[in-house]
C-alpha positions as CSV (number, residue, x, y, z in Angstrom):
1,X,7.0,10.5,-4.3
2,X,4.3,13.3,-2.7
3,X,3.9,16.1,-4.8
4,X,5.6,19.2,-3.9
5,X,2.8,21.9,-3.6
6,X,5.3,24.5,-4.7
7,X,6.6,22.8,-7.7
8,X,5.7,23.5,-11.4
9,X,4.0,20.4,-11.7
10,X,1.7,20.9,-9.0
11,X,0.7,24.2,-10.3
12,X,0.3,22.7,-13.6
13,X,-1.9,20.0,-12.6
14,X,-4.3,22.1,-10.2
15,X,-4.0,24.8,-13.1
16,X,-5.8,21.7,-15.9
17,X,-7.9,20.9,-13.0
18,X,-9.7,24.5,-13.5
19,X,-9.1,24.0,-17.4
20,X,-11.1,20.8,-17.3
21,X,-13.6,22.4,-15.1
22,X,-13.9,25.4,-17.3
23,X,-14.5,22.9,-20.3
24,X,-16.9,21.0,-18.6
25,X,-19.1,24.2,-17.8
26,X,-18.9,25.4,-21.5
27,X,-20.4,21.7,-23.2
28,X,-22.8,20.8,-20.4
29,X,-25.7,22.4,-18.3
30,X,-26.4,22.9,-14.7
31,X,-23.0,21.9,-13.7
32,X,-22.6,22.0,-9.9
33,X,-18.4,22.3,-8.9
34,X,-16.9,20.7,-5.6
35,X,-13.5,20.1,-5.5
36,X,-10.4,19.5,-8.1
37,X,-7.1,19.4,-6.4
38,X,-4.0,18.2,-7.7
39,X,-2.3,14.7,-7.1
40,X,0.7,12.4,-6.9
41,X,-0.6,10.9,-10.4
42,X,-2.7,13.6,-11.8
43,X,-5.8,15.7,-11.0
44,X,-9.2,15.4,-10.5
45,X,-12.5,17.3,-9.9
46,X,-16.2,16.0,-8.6
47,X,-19.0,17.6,-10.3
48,X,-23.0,16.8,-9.8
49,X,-24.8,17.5,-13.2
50,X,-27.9,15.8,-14.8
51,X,-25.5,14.3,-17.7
52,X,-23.2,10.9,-16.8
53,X,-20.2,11.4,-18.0
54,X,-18.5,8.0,-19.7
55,X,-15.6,7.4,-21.7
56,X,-17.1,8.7,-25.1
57,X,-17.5,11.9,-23.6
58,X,-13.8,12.3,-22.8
59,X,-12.6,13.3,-26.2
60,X,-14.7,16.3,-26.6
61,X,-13.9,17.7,-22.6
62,X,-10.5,17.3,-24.0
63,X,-10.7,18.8,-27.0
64,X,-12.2,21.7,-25.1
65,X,-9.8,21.7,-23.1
66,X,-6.9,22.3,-25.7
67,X,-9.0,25.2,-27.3
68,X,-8.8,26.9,-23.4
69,X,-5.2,26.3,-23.5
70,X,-5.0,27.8,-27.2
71,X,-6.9,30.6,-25.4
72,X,-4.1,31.4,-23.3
73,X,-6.3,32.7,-20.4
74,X,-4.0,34.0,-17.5
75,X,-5.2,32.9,-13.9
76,X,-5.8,35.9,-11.8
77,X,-6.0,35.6,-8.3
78,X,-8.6,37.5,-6.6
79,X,-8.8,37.9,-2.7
80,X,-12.2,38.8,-1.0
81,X,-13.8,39.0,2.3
82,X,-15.6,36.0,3.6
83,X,-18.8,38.3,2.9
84,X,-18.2,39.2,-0.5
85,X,-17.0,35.4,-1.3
86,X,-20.5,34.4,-0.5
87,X,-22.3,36.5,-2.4
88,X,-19.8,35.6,-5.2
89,X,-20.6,31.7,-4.9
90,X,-24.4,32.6,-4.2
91,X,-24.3,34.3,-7.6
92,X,-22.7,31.3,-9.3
93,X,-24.9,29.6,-7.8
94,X,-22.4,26.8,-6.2
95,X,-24.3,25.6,-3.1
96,X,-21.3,23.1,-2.2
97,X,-18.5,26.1,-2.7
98,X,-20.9,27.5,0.9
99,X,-19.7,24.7,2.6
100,X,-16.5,24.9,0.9
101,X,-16.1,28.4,2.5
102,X,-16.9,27.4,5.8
103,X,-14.2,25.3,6.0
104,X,-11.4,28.0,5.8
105,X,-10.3,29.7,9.6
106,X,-11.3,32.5,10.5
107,X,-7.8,35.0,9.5
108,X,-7.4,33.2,6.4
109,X,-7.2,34.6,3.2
110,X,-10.3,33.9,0.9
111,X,-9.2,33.9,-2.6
112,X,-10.8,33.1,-6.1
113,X,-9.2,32.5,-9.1
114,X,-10.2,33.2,-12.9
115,X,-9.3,32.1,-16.0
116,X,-11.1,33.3,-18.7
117,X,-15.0,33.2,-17.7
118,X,-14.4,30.5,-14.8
119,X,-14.1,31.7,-11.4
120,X,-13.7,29.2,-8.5
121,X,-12.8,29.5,-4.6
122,X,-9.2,28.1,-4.3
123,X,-5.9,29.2,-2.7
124,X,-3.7,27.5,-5.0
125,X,-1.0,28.2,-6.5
126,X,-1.4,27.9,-10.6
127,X,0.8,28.4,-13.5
128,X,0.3,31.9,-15.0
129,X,-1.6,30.9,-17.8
130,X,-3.4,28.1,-19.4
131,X,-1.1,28.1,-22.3
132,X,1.4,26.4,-19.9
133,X,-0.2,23.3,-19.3
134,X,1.4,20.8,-21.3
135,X,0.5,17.0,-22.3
136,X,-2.8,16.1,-20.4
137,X,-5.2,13.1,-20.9
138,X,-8.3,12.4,-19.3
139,X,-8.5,8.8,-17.4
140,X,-11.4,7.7,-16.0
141,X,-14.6,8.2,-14.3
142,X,-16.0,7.4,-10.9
143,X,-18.6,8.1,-8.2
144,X,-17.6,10.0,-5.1
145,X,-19.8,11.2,-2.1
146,X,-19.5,14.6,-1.1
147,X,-17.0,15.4,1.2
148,X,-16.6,11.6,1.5
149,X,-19.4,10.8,3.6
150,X,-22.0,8.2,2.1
151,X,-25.2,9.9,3.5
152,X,-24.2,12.8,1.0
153,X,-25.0,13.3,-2.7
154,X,-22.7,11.4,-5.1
155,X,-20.9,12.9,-7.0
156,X,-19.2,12.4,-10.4
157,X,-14.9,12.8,-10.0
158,X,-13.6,12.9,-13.4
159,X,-9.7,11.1,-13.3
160,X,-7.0,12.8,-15.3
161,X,-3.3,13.4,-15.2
162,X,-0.9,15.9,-17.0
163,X,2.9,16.2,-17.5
164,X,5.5,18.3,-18.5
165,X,5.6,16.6,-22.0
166,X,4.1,14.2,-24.3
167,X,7.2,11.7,-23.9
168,X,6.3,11.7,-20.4
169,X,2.6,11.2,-20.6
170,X,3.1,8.7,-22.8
171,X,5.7,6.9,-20.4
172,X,2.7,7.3,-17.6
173,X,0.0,6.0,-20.1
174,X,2.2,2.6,-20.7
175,X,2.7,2.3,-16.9
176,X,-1.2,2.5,-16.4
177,X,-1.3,-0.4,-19.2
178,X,1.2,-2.2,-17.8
179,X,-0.7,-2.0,-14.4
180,X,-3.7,-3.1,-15.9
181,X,-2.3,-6.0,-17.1
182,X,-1.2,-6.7,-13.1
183,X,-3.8,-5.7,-11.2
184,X,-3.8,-7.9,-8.1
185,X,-7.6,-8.2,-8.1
186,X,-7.8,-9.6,-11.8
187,X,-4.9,-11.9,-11.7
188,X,-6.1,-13.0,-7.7
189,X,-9.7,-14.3,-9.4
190,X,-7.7,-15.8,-12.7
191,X,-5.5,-17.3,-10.5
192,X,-7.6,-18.7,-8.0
193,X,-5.7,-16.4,-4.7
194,X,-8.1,-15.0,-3.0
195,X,-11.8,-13.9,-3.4
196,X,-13.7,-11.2,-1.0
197,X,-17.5,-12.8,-0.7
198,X,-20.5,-10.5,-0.7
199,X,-22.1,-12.3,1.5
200,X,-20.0,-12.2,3.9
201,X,-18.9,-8.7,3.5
202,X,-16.7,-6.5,2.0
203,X,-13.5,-6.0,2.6
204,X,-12.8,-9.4,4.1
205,X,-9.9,-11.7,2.2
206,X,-10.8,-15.1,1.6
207,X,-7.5,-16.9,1.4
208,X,-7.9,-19.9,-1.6
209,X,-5.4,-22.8,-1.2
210,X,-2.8,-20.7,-3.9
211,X,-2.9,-17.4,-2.1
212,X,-2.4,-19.6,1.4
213,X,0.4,-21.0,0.4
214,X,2.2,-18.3,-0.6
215,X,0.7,-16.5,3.1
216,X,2.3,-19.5,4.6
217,X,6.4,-19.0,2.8
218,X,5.8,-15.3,3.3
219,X,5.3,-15.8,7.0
220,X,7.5,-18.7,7.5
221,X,10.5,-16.3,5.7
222,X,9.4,-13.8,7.9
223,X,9.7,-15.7,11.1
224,X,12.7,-17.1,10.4
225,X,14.6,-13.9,10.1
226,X,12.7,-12.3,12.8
227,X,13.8,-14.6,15.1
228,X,17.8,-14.2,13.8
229,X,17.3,-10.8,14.1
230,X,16.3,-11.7,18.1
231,X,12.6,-10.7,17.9
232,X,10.4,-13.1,19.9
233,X,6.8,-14.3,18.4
234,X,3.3,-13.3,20.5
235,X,-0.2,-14.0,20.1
236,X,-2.3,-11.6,21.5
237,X,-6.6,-11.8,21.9
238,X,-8.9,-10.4,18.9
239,X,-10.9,-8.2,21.3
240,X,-10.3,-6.1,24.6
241,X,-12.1,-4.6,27.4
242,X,-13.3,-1.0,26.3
243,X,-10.9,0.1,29.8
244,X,-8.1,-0.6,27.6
245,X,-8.9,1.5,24.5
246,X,-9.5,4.0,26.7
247,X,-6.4,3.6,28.3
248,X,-4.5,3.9,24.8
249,X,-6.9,6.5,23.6
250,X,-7.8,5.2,20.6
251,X,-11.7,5.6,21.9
252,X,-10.6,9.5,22.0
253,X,-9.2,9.4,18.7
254,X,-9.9,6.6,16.5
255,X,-13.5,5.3,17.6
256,X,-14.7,6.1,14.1
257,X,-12.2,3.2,13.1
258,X,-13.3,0.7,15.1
259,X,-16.1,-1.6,15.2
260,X,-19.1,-1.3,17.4
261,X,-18.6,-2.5,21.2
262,X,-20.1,-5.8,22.4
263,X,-21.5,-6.8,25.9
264,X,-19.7,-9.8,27.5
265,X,-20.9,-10.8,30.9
266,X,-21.8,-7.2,31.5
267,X,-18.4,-5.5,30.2
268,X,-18.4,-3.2,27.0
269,X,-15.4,-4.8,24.7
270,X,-14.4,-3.7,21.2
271,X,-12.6,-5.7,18.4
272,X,-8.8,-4.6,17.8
273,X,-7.8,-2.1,15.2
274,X,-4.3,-2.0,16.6
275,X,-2.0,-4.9,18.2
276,X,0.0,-2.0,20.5
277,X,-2.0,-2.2,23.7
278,X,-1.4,-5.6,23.9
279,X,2.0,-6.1,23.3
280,X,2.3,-3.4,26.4
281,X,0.5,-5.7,28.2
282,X,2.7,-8.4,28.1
283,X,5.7,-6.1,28.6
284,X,3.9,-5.0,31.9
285,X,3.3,-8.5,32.8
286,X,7.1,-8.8,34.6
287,X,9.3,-6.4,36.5
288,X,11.7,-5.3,34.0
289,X,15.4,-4.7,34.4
290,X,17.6,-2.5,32.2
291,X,19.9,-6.1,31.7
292,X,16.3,-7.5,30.1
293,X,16.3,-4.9,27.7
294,X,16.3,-4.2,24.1
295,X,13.1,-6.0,24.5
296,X,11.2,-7.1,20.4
297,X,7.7,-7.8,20.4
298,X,6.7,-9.4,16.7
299,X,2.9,-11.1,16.0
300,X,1.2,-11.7,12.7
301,X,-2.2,-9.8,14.6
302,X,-5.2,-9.5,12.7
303,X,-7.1,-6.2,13.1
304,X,-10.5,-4.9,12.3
305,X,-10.4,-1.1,10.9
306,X,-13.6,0.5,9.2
307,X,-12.7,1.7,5.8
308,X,-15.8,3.7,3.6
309,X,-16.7,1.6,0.6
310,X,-15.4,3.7,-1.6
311,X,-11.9,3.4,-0.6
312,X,-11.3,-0.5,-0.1
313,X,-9.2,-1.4,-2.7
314,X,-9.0,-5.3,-2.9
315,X,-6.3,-6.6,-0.6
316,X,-4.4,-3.5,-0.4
317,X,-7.7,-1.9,1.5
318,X,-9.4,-3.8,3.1
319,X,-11.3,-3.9,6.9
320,X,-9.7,-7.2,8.1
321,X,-6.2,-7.8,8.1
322,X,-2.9,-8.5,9.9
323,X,-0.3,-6.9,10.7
324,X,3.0,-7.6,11.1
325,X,3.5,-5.7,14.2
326,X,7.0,-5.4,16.5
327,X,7.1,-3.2,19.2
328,X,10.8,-2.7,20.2
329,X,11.5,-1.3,24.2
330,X,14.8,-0.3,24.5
331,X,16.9,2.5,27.0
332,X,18.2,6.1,25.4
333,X,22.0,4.1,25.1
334,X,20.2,1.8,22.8
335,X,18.1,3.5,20.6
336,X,20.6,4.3,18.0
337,X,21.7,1.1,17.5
338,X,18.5,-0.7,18.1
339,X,17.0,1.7,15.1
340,X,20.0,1.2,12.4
341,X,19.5,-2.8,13.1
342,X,15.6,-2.3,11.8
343,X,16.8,0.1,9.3
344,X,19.2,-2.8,7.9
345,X,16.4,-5.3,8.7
346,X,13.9,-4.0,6.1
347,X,16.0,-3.4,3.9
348,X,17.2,-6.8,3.5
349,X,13.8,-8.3,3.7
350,X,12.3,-6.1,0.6
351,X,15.6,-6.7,-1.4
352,X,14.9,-10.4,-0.9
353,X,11.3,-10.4,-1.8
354,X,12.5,-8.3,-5.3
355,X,12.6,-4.0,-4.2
356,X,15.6,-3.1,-4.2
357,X,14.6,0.1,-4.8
358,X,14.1,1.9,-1.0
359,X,13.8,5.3,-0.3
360,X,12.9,7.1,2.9
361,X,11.0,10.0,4.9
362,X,11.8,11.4,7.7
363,X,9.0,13.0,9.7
364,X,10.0,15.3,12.6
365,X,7.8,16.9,15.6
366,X,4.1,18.9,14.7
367,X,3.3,21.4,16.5
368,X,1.1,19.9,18.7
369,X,2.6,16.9,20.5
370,X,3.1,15.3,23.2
371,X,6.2,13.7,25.4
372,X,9.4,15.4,26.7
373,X,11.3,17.8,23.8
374,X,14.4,16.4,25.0
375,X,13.2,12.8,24.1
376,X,11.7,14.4,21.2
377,X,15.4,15.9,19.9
378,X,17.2,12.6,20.8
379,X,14.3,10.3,19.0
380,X,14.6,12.3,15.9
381,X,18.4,12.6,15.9
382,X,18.7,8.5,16.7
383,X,16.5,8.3,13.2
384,X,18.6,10.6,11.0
385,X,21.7,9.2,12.0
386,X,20.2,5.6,11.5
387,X,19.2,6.8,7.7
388,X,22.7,8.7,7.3
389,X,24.8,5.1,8.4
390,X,22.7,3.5,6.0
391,X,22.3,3.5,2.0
392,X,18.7,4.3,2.1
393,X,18.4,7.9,0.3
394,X,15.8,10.5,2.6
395,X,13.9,13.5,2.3
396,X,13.1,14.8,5.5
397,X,9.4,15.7,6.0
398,X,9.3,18.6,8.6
399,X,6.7,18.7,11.1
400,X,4.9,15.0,9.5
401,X,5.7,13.1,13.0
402,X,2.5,11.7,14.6
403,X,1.7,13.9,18.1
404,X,3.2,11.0,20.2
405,X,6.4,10.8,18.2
406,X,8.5,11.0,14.8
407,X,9.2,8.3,12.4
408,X,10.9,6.9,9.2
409,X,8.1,5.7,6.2
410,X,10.4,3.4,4.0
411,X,9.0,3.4,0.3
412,X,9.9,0.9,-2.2
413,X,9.5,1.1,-6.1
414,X,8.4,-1.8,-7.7
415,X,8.7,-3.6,-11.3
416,X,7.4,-1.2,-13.5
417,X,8.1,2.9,-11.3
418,X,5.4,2.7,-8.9
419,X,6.2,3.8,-5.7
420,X,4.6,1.7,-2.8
421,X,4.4,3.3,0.9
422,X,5.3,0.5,3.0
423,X,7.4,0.0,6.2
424,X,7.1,2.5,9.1
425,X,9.3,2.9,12.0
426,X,7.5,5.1,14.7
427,X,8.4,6.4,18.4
428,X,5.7,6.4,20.5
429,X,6.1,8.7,23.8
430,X,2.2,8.7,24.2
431,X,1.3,5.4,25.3
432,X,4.9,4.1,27.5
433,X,2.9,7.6,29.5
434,X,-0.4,6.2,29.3
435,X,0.2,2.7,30.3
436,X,2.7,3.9,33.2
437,X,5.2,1.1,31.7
438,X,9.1,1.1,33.1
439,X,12.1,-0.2,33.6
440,X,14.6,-0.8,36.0
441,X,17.7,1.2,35.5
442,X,21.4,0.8,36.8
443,X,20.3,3.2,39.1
444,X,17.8,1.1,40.9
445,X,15.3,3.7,39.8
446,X,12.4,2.7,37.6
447,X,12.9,5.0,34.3
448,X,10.6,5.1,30.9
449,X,11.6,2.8,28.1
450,X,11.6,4.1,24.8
451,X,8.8,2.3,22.6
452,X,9.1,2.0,19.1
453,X,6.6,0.2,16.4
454,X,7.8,-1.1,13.5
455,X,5.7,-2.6,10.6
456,X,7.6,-3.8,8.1
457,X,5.2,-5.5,5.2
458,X,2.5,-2.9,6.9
459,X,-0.5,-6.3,6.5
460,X,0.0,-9.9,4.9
461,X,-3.0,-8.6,2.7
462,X,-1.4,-5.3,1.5
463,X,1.9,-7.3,1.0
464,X,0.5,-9.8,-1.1
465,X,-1.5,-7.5,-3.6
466,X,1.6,-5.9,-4.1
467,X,3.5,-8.6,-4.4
468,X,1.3,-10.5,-6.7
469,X,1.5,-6.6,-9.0
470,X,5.5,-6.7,-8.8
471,X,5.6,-10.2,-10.1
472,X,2.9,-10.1,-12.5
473,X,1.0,-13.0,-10.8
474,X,4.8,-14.8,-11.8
475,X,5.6,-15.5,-8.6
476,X,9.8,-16.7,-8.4
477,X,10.4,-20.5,-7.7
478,X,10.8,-20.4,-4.2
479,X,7.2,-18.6,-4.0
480,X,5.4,-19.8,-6.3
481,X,2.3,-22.3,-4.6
482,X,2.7,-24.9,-7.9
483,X,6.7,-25.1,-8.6
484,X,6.3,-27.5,-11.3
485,X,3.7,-29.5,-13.2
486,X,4.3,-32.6,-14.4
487,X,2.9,-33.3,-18.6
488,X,2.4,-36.6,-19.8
489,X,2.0,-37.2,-23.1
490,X,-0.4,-40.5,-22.2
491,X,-2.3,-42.2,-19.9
492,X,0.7,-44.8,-20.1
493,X,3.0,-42.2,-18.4
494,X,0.8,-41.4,-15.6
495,X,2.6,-44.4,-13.0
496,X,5.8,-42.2,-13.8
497,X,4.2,-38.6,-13.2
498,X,3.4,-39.9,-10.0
499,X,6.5,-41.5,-9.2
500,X,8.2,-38.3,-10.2
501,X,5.7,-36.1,-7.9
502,X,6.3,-38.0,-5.2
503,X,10.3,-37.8,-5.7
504,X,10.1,-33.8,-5.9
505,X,7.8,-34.1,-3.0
506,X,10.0,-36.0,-0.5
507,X,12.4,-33.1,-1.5
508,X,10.2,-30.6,-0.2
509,X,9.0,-29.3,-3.7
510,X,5.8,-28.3,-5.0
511,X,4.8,-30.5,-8.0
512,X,1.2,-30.8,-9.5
513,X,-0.2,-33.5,-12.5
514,X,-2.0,-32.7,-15.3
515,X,-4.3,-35.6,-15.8
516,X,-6.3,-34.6,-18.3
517,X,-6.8,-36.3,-21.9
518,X,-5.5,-33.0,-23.9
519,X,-2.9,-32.9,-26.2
520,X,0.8,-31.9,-24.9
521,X,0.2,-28.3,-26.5
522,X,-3.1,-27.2,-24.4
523,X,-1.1,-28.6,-21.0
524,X,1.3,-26.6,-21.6
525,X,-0.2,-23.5,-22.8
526,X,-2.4,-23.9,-19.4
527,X,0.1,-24.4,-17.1
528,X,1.8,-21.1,-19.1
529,X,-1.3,-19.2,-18.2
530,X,-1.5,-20.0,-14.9
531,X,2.2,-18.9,-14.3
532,X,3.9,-22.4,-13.2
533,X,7.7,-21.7,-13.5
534,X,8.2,-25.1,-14.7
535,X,6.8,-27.6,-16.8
536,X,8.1,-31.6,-16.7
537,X,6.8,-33.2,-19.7
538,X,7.3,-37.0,-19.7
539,X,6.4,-39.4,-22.6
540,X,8.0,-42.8,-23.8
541,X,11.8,-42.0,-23.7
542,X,11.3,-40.3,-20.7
543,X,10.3,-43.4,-19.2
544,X,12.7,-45.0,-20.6
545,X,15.5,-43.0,-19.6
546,X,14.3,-41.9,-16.1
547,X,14.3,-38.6,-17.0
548,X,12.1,-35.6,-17.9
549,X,12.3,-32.2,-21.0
550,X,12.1,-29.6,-18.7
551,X,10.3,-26.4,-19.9
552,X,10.9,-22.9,-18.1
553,X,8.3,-20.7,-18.0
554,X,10.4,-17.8,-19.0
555,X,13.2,-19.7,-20.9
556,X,11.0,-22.3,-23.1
557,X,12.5,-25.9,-23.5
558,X,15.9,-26.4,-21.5
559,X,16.5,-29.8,-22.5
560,X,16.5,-33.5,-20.5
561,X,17.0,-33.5,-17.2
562,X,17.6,-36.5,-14.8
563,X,16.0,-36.1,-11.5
564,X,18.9,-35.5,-9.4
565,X,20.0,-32.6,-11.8
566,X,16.4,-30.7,-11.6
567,X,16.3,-31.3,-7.8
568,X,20.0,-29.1,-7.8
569,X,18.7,-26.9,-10.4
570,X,15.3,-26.3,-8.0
571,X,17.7,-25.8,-5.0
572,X,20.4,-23.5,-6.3
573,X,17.1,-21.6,-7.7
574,X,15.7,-21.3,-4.4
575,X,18.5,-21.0,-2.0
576,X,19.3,-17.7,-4.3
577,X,15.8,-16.8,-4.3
578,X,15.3,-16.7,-7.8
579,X,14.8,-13.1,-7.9
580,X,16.0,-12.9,-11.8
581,X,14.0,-15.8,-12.9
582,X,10.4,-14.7,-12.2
């Protein structure tokens, strides 16, 4: 959840932001400051001094940091004139803090605050005095350009987070472990998933046959319910004419996303960052009729976005991805209902792949958009009254709506707290203008459709890192891209391991061999380590008995099982999902 800027927590942690600042000052020289705001997990700040920091240095900052707190120093807030706040920072002799003043409007307060012998520009808020901060621990270390542009001076941002108590801290601590332990870019490599190649680029998924698979039952789950919930399938081109980006403004307002334009046959075209223009098009291809309507647009597009380096994040940032796009066009009568049906639809979906924790936000109008109030008032109003039919809990988020129109974010918590930002539902009154599309109504009058995009898993490649976190890499049976590996014991049981993967094959199940002279042990440890749910281990009686001692991956040995019985044990397993099992 977002951190409240007026709760105790945020105060806290921009207040141990200063305290850590203040420490690093007093143990190391020529110590320039840029910025140490609080966040969702922690705190931070970015310094530029000669030393680098590394992890041995973070029990001394921190001890420093607790003699601070002893210290008790109350934070003072201290408001100035934009002319005496430079000569302040000039004197500190802060030559980023300049720039850092620049930014604040004209009318705005200027503040400072001090605790102790630190001074730094800030508006807050903070606790009133460092004795309040709590349990704190310092985290990491990492470069960061200033002002996050990579032709500026890297910086050094020094990672921390702080909490009410120790029990608390220590809870967060284990969950960082425990995250460790799932990162999806670790278990991806260990795994053989996915790889991103510098050589040819980064930020680009390469898909290994494992991670495919799974791709392949995430979108063939997907499809099937998008169809029973009457969405219909499009493919839309990888690139457009420039007309058309101008058309949907993105080369007003997002050309620093996009990738540089080609020349074809004398026309300026760009590669798509966003699906939306297209699926418009297809709309505007026919004369539409209020009787064709709702109308449900659904593709698996890939998109090119430019993300800084800094920022990509395995497969949950990356520059290369797709989307699982829908575009819904519906009249005012059927908004409501059209809204609590994709409501009901996400819901279902992330309960299936293993969240059943959902929460939502609801963001309402800025104060600069665009589009009629009145459409404004009954878009909102058709999303509250969507979230109040359903059992999704909300916050609203007043005045978060995009310009062209507001929306629901649906979060999800996964397996160990983490809350994940995923599914967005979005009215769009900006482009249905742009694009002149419409619909005939009862009336025989052409009228504006209402637009709505809705992304559920928000990219395969987000989806899958976090999916591949949730499970631990443990993928359940009916995703997992080996469902079983058959053991022999010998060479002599090898004719029956194949007889046995091609019987679990012609049922539609995934079944490798382990063919290699090691002793039953090793095969199964390995197959253990790379997170097969079952093991089928076959040796003289076994052959004998056309059978097989079937080991579960999270229940050890389950006994002797003819074939027929683990085909109906595989089924139930997967016709439930197997949620509890992986």
């Amino acid at each position: 959840m977002k951190l409240d800027p007026s709760s105790d927590l945020y105060k806290m942690r921009h207040s141990a932001a200063h305290v850590m600042a203040t420490a690093v000052r007093r143990l190391f020289d020529d110590v320039q400051l840029d910025i140490g705001p609080p966040t969702d997990e922690g705190f931070y700040y970015d310094f530029d001094l000669p030393h680098r920091f590394a992890p041995e240095d973070f029990p001394r900052i921190e001890a420093e940091m607790q003699k601070i707190i002893a210290e008790d120093q109350p934070f003072e807030r201290i408001e100035v004139s934009r002319d005496e706040a430079l000569c302040m920072i000039r004197e500190m002799g802060q030559h980023f803090k300049v720039e850092r003043l620049a930014d604040i409007p004209e009318g705005e307060a200027i503040t400072f605050y001090r605790n102790g012998e630190f001074v730094d520009l800030c508006r807050g808020p903070h606790v009133e005095s460092t004795g309040r901060i709590r349990a704190f621990k310092l985290l990491s270390v990492a470069g960061s350009y200033y002002r996050g542009k990579e032709t500026n001076p890297m910086l050094q941002r020094l990672y921390a987070t702080a909490h009410p108590n120790e029990k608390q801290l220590r809870l967060y601590l284990k969950q960082l472990e425990e995250a460790k332990l799932r990162d999806h870019r670790r278990l991806g490599r260990e795994l053989d998933l996915f790889s991103i190649q510098e050589e040819v680029g980064p930020g680009l998924i390469h898909w290994h046959p494992k991670g495919g698979r799974v791709r392949a039952l995430v979108e063939e789950f997907a499809r099937k319910e998008h169809y029973a919930a009457g969405y219909e399938f499009v493919v839309t081109p990888h690139i457009g004419k420039a007309d058309l980006w101008q058309t949907s403004g993105h080369l007003d307002f997002y050309k620093e996303g996009m990738y540089a334009s080609m020349d074809i046959d004398g026309q300026e075209y760009y590669v798509k960052p966003m699906n939306c223009p297209f699926h418009i098009q297809i709309y505007k291809s026919n004369m539409r009729s209020y009787r064709d309507l709702p109308i449900r647009y659904a593709e698996f597009g890939t998109v090119y976005r430019y993300e800084k380096a800094g920022v990509l994040h395995g497969t949950l940032r990356a520059r290369g991805f797709t989307q699982d796009d829908a575009h819904i066009f519906c009249t005012p009568e059927q908004m409501q209902e059209e809204i609590k049906a994709v409501l009901a639809f996400c819901a279902h979906i992330w309960k299936t792949f293993g969240f059943p924790e959902i929460s939502a936000y609801l963001a309402t109008q800025p104060e600069k958009a665009v589009g009629d109030p009145h459409r404004w008032e009954q878009a909102t109003a058709a999303l509250e009254q969507a979230l109040q039919a359903s059992d999704i809990p909300y916050e609203v988020d007043p005045g978060g709506g995009a310009f062209y129109g507001p929306k629901i974010d649906l979060k999800v918590r996964d397996a160990i707290g983490r809350e994940w930002q995923m599914s967005t539902i979005q009215f769009d009154f900006n482009l249905p203008e742009r694009f002149e599309i419409a619909y005939i109504g009862e009336d025989g009058k052409e009228h504006q459709p209402y637009m709505v995009h809705r992304a559920l898993f928000g990219s395969i490649e987000r989806f899958f890192g976090i999916l591949i976190e949730q499970h631990g890499g443990a993928f359940p049976l009916w995703l997992a891209p080996e469902q079983a590996r058959i053991l022999p014991l010998t060479e002599n049981q090898l004719d029956y391991a194949r007889e046995l993967a091609d019987s679990l094959g012609q049922h539609e199940f995934r079944a490798g061999i382990d063919l290699r002279s090691e002793k039953i042990g090793n095969k199964i440890r390995k197959a253990q380590l790379e997170k097969i749910p079952y093991m089928l281990v076959v040796g003289p009686q076994e052959v004998s008995n056309r059978t097989v001692a079937v080991r579960s991956r999270r229940q050890g040995d389950l006994g002797s099982f003819t074939l027929p019985d683990l085909v109906a044990r595989f089924s139930d397993e997967i016709a439930s999902k197997g949620l509890a099992q992986a």
